[in-house]
C-alpha angles and dihedrals in degrees: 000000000000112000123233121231092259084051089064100038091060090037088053097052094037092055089042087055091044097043090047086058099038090050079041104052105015095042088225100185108245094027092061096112106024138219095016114074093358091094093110096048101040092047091048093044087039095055098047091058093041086048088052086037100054099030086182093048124095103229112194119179095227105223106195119182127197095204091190100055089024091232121150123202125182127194128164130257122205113176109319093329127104113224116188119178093177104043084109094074089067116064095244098076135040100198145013107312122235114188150140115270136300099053110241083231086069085078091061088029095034095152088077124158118176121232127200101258092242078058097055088051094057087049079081131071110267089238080056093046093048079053102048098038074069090062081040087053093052104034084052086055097051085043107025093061 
């Protein structure tokens, strides 16, 4: 199954809302303090439930990097649509952003490859990624109904 764009935009806010819980009540280390500097570990959780989610769907981790300020950012790509859990930690945006391919944030994180979202995971220590299957775990419940 392949999501609309509706689909992802209900998905995105539902998984910000979620995240922010699960890095709240459960202290899983990266999603502490939601949305700002958890861009790495919710994409990469995020993508992982929207791969099992949308079995039809290509699901890339966007990894931008600003080489000048040596600032990452990381968002998820499903199809040709952008989904950033995290866009609300910069000024520009008030909430999770939905949009078409390439993300408006390449322009500030303009070096971006795109990773499988198993390999974003592995990006992390194993003792970081035991913590964070657990934020898989419960995201996958809130999506995966």
């Amino acid at each position: 199954m392949n999501p609309t764009v509706a689909d992802l935009h209900r998905d995105a806010a539902q998984a910000a809302a979620s995240l922010e819980r699960i890095g709240r009540e459960h202290d899983v280390p990266l999603l502490r303090s939601f949305p700002n500097n958890s861009c790495e570990a919710a994409s990469a959780i995020f993508g992982l439930v929207l791969r099992e989610k949308y079995s039809s769907a290509t699901v890339h981790v966007a990894r931008g990097y600003n080489v000048p300020r040596g600032h990452w950012h990381f968002w998820v790509e499903v199809n040709d649509q952008v989904v950033d859990v995290t866009a609300h930690q910069f000024q520009s945006y008030e909430g999770p952003l939905v949009t078409v391919c390439p993300s408006p944030l390449e322009t500030e994180f303009a070096d971006v490859d795109r990773l499988g979202p198993t390999e974003a995971m592995q990006e992390f220590s194993s003792p970081i990624r035991h913590r964070l299957a657990f934020a898989v775990t419960e995201l996958g419940k809130a999506l995966l109904r």
